[in-house]
ZADO-621222 format. One record per atom (N, C-alpha, C, CB): x, y, z; residue in three letters; atom name. Coordinates in steps of 0.05 Angstrom, whole numbers, padded with zeros to 5 digits. Glycine has a CB too. Layout:
residues N
- X Y Z ALA CA
...
***
This chain:
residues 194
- 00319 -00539 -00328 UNK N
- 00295 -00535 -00312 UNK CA
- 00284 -00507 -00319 UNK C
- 00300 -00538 -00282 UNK CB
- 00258 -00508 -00327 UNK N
- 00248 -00484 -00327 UNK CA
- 00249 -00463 -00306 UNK C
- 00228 -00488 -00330 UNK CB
- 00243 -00433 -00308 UNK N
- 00246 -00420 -00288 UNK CA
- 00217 -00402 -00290 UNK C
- 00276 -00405 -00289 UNK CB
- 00200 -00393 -00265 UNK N
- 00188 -00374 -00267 UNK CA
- 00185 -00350 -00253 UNK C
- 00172 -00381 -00268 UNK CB
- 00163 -00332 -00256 UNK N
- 00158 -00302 -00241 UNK CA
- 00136 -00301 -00235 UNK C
- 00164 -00276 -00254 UNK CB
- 00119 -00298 -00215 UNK N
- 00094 -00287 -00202 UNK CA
- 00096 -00255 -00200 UNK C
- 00090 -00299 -00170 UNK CB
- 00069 -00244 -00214 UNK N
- 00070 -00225 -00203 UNK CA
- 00046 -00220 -00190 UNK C
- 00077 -00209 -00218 UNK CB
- 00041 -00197 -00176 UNK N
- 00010 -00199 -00155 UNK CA
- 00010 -00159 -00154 UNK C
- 00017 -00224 -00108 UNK CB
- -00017 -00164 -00166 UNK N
- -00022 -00135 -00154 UNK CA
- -00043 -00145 -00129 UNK C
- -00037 -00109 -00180 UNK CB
- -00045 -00112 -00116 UNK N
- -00072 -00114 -00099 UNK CA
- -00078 -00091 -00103 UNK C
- -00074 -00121 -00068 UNK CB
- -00101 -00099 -00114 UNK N
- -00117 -00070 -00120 UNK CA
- -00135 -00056 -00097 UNK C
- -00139 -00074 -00145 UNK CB
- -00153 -00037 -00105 UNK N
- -00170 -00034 -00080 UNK CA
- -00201 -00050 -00086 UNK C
- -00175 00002 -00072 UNK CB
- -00210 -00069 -00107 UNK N
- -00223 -00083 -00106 UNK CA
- -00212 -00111 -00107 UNK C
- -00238 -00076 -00119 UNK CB
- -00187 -00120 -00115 UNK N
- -00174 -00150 -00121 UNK CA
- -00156 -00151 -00123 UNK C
- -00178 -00164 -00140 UNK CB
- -00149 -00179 -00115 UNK N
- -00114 -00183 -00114 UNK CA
- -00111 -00210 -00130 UNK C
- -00097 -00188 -00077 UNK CB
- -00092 -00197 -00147 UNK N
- -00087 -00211 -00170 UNK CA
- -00064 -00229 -00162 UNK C
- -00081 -00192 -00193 UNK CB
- -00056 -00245 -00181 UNK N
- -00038 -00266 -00177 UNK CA
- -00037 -00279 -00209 UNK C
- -00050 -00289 -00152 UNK CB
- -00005 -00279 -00226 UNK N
- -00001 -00285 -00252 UNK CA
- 00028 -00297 -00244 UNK C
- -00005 -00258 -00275 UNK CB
- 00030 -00324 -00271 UNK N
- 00054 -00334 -00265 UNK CA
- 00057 -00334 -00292 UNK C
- 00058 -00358 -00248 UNK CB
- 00080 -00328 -00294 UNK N
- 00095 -00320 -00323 UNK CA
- 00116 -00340 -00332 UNK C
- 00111 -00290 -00322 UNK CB
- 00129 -00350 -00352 UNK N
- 00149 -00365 -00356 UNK CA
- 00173 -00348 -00365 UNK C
- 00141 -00384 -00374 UNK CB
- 00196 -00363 -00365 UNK N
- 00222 -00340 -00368 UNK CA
- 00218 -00324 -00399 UNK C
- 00259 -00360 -00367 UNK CB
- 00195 -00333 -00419 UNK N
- 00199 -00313 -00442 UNK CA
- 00171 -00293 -00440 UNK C
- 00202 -00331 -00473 UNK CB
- 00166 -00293 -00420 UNK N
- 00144 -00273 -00408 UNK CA
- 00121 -00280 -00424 UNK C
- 00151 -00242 -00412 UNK CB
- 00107 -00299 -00425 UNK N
- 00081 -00308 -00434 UNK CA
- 00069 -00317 -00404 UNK C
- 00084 -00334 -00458 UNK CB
- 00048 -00314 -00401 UNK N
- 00033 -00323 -00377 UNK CA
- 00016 -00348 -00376 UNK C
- 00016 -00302 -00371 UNK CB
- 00028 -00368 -00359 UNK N
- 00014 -00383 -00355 UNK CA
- -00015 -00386 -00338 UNK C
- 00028 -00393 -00352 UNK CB
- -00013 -00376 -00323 UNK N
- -00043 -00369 -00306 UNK CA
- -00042 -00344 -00285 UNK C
- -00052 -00397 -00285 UNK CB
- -00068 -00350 -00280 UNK N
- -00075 -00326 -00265 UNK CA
- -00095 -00325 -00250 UNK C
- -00078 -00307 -00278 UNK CB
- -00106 -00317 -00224 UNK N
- -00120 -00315 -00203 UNK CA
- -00121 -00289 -00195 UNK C
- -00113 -00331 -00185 UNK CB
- -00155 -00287 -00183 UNK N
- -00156 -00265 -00164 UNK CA
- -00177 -00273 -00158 UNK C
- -00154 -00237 -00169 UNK CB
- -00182 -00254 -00127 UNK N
- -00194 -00254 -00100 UNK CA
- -00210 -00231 -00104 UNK C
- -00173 -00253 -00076 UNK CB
- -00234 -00216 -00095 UNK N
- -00240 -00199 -00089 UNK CA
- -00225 -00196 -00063 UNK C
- -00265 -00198 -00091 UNK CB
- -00220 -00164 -00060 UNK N
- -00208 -00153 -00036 UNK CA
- -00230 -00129 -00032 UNK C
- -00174 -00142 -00039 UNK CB
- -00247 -00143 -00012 UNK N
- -00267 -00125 00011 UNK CA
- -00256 -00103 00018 UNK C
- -00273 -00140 00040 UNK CB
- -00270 -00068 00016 UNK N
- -00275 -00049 00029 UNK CA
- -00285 -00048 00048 UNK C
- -00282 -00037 00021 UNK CB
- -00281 -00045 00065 UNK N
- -00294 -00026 00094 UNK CA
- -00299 -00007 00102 UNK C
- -00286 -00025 00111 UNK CB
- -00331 00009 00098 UNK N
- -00331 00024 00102 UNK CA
- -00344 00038 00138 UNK C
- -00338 00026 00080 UNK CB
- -00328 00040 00148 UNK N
- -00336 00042 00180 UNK CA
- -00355 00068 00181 UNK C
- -00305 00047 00202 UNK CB
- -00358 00084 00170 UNK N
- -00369 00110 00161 UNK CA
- -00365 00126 00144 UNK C
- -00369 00122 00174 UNK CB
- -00381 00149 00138 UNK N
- -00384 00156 00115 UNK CA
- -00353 00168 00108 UNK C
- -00409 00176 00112 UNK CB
- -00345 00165 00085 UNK N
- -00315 00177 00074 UNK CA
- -00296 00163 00069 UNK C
- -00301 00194 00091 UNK CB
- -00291 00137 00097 UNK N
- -00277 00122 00107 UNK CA
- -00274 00091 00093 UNK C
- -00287 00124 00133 UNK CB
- -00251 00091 00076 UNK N
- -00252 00065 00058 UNK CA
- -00222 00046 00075 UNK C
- -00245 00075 00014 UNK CB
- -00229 00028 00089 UNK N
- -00206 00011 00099 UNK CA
- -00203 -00010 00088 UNK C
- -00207 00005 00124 UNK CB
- -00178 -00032 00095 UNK N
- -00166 -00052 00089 UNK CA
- -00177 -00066 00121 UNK C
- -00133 -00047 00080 UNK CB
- -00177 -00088 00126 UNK N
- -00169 -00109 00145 UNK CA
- -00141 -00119 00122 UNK C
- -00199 -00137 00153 UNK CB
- -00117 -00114 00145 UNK N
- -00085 -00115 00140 UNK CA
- -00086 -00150 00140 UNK C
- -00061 -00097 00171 UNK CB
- -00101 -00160 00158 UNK N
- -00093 -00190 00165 UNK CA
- -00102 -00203 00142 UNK C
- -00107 -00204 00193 UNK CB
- -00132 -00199 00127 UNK N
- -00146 -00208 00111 UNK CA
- -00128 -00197 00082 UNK C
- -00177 -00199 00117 UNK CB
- -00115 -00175 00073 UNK N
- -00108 -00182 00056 UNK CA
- -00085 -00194 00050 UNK C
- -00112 -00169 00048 UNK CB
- -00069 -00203 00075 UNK N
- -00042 -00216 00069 UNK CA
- -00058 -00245 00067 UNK C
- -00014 -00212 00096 UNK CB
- -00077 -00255 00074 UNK N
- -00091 -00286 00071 UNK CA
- -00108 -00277 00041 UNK C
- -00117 -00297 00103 UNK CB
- -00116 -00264 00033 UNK N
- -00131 -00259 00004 UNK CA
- -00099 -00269 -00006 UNK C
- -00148 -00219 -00008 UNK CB
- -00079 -00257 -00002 UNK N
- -00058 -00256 -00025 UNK CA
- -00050 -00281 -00024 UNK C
- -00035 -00236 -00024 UNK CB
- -00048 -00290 00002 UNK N
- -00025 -00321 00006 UNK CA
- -00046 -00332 -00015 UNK C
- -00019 -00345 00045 UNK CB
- -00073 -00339 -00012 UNK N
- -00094 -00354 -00019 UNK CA
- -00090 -00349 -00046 UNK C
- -00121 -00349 -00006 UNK CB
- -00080 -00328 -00066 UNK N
- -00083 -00335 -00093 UNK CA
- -00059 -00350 -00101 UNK C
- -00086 -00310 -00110 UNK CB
- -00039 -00338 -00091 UNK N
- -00015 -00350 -00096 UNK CA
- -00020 -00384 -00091 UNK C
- 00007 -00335 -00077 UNK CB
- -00027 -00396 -00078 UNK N
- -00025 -00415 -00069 UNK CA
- -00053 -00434 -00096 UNK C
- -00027 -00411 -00033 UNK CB
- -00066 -00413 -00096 UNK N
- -00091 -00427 -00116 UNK CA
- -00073 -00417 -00153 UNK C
- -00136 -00403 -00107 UNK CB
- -00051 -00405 -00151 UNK N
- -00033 -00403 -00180 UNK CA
- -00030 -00430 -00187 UNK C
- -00001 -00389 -00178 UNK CB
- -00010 -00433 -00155 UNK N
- 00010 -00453 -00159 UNK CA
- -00006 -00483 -00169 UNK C
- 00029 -00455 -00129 UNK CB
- -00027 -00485 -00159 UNK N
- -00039 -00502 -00158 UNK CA
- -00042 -00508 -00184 UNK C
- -00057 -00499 -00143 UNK CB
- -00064 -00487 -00192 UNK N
- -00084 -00484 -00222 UNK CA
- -00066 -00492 -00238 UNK C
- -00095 -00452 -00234 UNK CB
- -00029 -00481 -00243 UNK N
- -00012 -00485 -00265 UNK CA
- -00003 -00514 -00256 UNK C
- 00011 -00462 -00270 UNK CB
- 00009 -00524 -00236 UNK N
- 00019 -00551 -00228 UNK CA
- 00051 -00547 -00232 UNK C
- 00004 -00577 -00247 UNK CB
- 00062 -00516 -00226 UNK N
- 00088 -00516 -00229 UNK CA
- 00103 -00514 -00204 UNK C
- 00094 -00496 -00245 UNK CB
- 00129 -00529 -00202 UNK N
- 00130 -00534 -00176 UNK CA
- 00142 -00512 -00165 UNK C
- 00142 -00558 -00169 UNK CB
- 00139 -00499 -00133 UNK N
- 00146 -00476 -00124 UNK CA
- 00177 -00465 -00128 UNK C
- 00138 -00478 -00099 UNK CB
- 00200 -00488 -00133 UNK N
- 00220 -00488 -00131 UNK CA
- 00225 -00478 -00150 UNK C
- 00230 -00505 -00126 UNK CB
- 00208 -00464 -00170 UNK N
- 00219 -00456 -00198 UNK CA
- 00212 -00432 -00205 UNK C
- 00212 -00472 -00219 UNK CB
- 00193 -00426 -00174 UNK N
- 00188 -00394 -00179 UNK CA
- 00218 -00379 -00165 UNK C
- 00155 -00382 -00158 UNK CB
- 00228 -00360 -00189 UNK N
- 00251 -00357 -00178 UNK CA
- 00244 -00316 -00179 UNK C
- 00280 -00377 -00200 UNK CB
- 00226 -00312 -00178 UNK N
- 00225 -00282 -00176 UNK CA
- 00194 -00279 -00174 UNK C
- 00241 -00265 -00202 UNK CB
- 00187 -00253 -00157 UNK N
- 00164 -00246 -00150 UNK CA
- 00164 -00209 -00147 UNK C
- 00157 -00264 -00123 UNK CB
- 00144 -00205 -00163 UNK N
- 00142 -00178 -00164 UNK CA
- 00110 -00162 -00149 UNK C
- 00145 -00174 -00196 UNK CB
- 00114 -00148 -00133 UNK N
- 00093 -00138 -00124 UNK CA
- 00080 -00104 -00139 UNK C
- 00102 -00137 -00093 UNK CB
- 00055 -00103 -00133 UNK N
- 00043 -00073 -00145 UNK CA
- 00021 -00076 -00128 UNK C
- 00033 -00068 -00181 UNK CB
- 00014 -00046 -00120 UNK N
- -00021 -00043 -00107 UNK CA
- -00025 -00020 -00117 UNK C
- -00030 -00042 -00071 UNK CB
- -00056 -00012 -00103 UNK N
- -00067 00012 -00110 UNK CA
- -00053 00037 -00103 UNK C
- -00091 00013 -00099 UNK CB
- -00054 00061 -00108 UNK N
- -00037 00074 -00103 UNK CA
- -00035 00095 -00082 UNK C
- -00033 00079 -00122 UNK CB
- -00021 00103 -00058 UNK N
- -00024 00117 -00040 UNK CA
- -00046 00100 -00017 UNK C
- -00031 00144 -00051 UNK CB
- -00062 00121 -00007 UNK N
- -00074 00101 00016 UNK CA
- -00055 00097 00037 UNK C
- -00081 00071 00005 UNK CB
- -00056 00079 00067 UNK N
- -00043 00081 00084 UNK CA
- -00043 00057 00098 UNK C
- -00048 00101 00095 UNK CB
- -00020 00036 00094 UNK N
- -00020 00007 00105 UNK CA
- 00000 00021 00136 UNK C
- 00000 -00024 00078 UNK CB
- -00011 00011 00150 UNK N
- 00005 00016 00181 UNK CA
- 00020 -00006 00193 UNK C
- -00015 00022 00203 UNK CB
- 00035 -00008 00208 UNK N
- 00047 -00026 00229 UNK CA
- 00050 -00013 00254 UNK C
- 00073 -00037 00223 UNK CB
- 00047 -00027 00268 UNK N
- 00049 -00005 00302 UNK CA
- 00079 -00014 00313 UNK C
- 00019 -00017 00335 UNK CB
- 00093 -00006 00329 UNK N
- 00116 -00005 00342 UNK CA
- 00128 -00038 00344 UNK C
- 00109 00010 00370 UNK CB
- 00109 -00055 00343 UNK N
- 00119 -00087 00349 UNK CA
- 00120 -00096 00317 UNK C
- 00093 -00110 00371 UNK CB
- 00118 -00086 00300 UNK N
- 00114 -00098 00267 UNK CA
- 00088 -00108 00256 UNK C
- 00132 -00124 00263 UNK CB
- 00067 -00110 00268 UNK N
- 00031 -00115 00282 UNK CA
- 00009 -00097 00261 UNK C
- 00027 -00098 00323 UNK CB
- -00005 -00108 00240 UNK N
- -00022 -00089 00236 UNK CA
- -00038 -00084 00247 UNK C
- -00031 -00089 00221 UNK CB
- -00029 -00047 00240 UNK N
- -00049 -00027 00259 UNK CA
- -00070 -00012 00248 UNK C
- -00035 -00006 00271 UNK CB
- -00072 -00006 00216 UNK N
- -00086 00000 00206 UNK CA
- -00087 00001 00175 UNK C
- -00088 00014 00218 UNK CB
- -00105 -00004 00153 UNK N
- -00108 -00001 00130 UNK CA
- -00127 00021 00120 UNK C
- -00113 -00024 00122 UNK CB
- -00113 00040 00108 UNK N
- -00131 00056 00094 UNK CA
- -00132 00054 00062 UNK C
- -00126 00081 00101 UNK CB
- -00148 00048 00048 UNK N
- -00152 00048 00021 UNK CA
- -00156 00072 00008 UNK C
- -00170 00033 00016 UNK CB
- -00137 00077 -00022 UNK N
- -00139 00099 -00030 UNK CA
- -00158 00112 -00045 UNK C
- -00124 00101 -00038 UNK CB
- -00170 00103 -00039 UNK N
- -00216 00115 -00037 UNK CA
- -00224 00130 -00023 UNK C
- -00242 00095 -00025 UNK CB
- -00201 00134 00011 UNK N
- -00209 00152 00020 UNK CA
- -00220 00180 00021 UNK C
- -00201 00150 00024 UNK CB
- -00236 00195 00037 UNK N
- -00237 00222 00033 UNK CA
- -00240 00229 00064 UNK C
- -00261 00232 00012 UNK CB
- -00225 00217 00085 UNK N
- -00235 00229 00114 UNK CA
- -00215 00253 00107 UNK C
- -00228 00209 00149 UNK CB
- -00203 00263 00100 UNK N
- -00183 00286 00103 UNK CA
- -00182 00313 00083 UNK C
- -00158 00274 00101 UNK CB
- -00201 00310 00076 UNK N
- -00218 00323 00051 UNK CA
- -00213 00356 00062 UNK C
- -00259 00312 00050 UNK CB
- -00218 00361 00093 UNK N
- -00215 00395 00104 UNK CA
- -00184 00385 00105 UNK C
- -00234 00410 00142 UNK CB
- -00164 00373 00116 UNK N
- -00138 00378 00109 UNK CA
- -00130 00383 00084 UNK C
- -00126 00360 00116 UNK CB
- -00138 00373 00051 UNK N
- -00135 00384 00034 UNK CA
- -00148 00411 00039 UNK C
- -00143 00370 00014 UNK CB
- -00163 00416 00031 UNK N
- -00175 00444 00032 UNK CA
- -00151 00472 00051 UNK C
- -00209 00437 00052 UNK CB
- -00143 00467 00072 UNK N
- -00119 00478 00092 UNK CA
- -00092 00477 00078 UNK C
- -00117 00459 00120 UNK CB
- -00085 00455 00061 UNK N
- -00056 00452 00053 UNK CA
- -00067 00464 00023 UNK C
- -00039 00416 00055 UNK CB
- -00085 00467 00010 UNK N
- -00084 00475 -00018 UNK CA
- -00087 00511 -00015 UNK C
- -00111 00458 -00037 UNK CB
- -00101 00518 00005 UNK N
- -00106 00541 00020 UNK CA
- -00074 00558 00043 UNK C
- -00135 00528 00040 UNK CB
- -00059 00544 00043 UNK N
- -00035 00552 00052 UNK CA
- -00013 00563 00044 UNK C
- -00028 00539 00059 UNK CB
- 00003 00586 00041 UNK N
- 00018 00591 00030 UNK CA
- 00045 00576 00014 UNK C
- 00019 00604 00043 UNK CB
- 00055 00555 00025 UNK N
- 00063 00539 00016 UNK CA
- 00059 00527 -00010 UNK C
- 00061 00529 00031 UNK CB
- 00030 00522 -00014 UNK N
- 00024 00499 -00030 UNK CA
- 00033 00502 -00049 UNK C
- 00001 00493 -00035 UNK CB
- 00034 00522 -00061 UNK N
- 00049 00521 -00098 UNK CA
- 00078 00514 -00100 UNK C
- 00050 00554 -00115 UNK CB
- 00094 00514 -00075 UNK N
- 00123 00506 -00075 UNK CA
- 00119 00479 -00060 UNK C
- 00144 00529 -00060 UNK CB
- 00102 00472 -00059 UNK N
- 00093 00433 -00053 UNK CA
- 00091 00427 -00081 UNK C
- 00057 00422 -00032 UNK CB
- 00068 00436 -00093 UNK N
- 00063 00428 -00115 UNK CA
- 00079 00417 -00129 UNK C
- 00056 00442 -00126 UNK CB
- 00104 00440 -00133 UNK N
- 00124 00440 -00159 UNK CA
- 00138 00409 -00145 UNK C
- 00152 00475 -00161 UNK CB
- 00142 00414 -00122 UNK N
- 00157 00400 -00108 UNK CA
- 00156 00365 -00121 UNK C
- 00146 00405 -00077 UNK CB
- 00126 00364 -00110 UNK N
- 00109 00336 -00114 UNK CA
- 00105 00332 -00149 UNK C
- 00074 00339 -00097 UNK CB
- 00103 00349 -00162 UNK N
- 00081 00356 -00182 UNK CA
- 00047 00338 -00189 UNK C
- 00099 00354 -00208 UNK CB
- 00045 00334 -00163 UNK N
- 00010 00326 -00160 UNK CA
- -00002 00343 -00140 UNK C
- 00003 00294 -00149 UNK CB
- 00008 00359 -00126 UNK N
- -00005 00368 -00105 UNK CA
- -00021 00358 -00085 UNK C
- -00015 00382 -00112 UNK CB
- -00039 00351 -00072 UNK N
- -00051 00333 -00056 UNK CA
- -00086 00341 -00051 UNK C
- -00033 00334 -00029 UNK CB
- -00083 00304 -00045 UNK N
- -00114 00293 -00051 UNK CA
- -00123 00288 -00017 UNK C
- -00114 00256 -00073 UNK CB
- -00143 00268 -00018 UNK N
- -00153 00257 00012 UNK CA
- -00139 00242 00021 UNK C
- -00177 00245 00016 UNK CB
- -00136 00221 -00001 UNK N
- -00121 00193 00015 UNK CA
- -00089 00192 00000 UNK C
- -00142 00155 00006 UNK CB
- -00079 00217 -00004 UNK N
- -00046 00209 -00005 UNK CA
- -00041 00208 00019 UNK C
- -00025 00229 -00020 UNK CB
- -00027 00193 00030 UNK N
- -00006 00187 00046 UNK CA
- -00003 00206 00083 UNK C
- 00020 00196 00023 UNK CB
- 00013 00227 00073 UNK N
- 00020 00252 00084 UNK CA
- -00006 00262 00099 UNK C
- 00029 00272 00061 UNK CB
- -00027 00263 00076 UNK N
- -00046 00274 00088 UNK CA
- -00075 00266 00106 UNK C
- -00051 00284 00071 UNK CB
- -00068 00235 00105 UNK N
- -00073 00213 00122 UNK CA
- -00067 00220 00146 UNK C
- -00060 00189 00115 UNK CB
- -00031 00221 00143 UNK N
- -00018 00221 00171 UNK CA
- -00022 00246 00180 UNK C
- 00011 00215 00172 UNK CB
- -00030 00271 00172 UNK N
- -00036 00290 00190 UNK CA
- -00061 00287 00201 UNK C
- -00033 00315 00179 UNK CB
- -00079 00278 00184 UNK N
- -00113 00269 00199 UNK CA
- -00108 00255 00210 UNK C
- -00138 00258 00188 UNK CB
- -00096 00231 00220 UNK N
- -00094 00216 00240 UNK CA
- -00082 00221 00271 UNK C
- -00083 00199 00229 UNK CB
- -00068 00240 00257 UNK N
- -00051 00257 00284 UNK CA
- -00067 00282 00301 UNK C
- -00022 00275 00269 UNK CB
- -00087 00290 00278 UNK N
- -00105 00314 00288 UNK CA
- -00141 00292 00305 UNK C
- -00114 00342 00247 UNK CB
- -00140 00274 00297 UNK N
- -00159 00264 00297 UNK CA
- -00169 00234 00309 UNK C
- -00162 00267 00275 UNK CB
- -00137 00222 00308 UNK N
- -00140 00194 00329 UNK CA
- -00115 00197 00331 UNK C
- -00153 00160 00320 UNK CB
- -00106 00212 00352 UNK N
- -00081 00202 00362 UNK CA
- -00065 00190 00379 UNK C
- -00074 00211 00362 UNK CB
- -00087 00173 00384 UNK N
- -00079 00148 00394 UNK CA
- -00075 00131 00378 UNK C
- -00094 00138 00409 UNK CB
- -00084 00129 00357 UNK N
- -00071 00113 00326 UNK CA
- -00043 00116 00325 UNK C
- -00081 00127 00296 UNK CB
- -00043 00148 00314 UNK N
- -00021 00164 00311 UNK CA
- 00005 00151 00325 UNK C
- -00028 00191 00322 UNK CB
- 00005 00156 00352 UNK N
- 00025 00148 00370 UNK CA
- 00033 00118 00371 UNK C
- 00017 00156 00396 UNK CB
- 00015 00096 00357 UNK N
- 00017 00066 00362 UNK CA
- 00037 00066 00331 UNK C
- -00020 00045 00363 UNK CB
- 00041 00076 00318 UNK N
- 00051 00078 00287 UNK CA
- 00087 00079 00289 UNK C
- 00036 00112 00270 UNK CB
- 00086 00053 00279 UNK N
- 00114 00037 00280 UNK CA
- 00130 00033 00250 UNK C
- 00108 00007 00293 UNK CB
- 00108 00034 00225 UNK N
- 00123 00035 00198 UNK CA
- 00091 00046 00185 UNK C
- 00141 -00001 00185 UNK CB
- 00102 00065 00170 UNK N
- 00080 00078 00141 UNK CA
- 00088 00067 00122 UNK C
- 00081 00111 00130 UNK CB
- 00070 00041 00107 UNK N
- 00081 00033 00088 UNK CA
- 00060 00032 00067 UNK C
- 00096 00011 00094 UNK CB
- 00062 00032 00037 UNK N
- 00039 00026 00013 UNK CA
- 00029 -00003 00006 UNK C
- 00052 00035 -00014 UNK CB
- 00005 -00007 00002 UNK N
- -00001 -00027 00004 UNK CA
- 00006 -00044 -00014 UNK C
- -00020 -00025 00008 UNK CB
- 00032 -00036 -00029 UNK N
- 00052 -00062 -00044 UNK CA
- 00073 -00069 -00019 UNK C
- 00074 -00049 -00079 UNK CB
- 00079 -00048 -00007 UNK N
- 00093 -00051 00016 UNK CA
- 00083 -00067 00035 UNK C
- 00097 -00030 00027 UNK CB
- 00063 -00065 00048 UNK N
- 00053 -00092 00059 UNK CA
- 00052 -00111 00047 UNK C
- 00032 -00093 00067 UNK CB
- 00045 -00115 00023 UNK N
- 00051 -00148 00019 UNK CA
- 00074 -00151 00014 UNK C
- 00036 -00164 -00003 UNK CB
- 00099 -00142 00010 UNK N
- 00123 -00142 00005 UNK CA
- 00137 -00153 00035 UNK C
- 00130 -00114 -00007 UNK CB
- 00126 -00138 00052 UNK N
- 00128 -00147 00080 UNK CA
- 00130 -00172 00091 UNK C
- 00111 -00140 00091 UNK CB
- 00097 -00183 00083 UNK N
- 00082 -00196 00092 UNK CA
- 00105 -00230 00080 UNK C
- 00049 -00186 00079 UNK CB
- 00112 -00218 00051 UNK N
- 00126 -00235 00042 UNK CA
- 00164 -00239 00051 UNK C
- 00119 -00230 00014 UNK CB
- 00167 -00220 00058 UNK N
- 00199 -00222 00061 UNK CA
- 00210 -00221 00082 UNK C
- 00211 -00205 00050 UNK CB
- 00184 -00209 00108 UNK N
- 00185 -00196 00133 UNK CA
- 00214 -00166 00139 UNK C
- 00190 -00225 00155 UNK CB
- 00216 -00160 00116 UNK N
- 00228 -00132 00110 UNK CA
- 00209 -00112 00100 UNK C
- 00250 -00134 00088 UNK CB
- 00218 -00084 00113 UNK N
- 00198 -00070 00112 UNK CA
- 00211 -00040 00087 UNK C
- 00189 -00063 00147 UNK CB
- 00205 -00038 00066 UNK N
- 00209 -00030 00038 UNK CA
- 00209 -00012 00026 UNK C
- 00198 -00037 00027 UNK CB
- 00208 00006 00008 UNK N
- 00196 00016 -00005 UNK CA
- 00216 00036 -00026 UNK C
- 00176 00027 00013 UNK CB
- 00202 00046 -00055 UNK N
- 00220 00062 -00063 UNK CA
- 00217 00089 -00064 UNK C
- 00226 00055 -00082 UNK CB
- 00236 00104 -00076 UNK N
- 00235 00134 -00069 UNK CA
- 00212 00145 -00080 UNK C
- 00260 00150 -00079 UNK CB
- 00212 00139 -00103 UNK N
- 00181 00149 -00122 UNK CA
- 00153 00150 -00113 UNK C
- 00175 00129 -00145 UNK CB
- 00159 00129 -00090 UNK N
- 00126 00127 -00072 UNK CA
- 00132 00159 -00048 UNK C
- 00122 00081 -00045 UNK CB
- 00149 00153 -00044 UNK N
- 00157 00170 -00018 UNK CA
- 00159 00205 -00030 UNK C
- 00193 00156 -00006 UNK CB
- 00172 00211 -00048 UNK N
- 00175 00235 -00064 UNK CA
- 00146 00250 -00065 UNK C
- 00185 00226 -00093 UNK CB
- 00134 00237 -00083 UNK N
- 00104 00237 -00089 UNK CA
- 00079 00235 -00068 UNK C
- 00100 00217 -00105 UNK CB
- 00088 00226 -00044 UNK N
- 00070 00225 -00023 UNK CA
- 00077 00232 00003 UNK C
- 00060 00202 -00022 UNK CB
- 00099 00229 00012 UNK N
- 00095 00234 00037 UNK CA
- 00118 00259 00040 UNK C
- 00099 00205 00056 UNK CB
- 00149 00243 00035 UNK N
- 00170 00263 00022 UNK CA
- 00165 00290 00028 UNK C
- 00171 00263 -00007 UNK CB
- 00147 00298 00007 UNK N
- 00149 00327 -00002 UNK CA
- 00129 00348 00009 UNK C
- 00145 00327 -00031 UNK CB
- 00113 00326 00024 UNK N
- 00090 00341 00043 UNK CA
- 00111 00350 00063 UNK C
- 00062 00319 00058 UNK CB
- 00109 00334 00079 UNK N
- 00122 00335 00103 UNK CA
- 00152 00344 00115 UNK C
- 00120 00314 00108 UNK CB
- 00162 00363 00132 UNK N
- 00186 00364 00136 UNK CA
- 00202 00345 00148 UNK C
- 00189 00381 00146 UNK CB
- 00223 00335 00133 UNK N
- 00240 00326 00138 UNK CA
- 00243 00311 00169 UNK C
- 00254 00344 00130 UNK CB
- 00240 00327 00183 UNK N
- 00243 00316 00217 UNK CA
- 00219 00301 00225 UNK C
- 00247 00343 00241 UNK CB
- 00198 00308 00208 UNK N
- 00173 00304 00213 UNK CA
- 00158 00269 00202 UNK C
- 00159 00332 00197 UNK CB
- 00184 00266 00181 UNK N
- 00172 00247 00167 UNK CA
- 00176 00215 00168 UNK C
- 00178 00255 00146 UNK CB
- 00158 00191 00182 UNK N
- 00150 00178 00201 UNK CA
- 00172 00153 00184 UNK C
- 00114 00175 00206 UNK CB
- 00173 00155 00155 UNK N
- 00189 00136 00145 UNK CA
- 00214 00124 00158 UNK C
- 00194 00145 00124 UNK CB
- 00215 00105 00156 UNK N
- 00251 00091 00163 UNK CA
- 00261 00071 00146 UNK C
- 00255 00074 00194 UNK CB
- 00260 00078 00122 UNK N
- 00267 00064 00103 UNK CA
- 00293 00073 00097 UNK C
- 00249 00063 00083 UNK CB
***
């Protein structure tokens, strides 16, 4: 019996969906546009609910398109856009999507690049920081809706949410964390529980 692999990105315009055979040739492939939201000026969001149904919906329009039966997908690999801020609140519940388009946090860069610190972040990270990494999300949200802030039950990337969405385990690896949130943030400070 044959065996296959799905892989799925979600980008910040589309979520892809490819099914591969065990000698890595691809048999098909789908995507969705995945809608921005922009609630105001700066501000690029996700609806969390809508893109776990964009994703089921390609996957399910793969399986279809190729006619291979599900029992033979025997591995699935996830990727998204990069940084940005998928939320869960305290019950496992999406609480919020930020897409990494953002720029609400644009004066928090400006404060952390302006701080004594920053060059020993830098080295730290070696990217130093933007609007919509991660870290610097979570301090605008804390300075700025913190009533958000306080509802925030898992910080995860938006491969992490669909990884979620798919396994109901909540994920992630060090390389996302190092580079984004990690190295900002102190240690005691930092919201992860992975």
């Amino acid at each position: 019996m044959k065996s296959y692999a799905i892989g799925i990105d979600c980008g910040n315009t589309a979520i892809k969906a490819a099914l591969f055979d065990e000698h890595g040739c691809e048999i098909g492939a789908v995507a969705n546009n995945y809608p921005t939201h922009i609630p105001q000026p700066d501000h690029t969001e996700a609806d969390l609910n809508q893109c776990w149904s964009l994703c089921a919906e390609v996957i399910a329009k793969l399986i279809e398109q190729t006619g291979v039966d599900s029992s033979q997908i025997i591995a699935l690999g996830t990727s998204g856009h990069g940084n940005g801020l998928y939320l869960l609140d305290t019950e496992l519940k999406p609480l919020l999507g930020i897409k990494s388009l953002d720029n609400r946090a644009a004066s928090e860069v400006t404060l952390l690049q302006a701080s004594k610190g920053f060059t020993d972040l830098k080295k730290r990270n070696r990217q130093g920081v933007w609007p919509s990494q991660t870290a610097v999300l979570l301090a605008w949200l804390q300075k700025h809706q913190p009533e958000t802030f306080q509802k925030i039950g898992q910080v995860l990337f938006c491969k992490d949410y669909v990884n979620y969405c798919l396994t109901g385990q909540c994920a992630t690896e060090w390389g996302d964390i190092t580079a984004s949130v990690y190295s900002i943030l102190k240690p005691t400070q930092c919201l992860l529980s992975f």
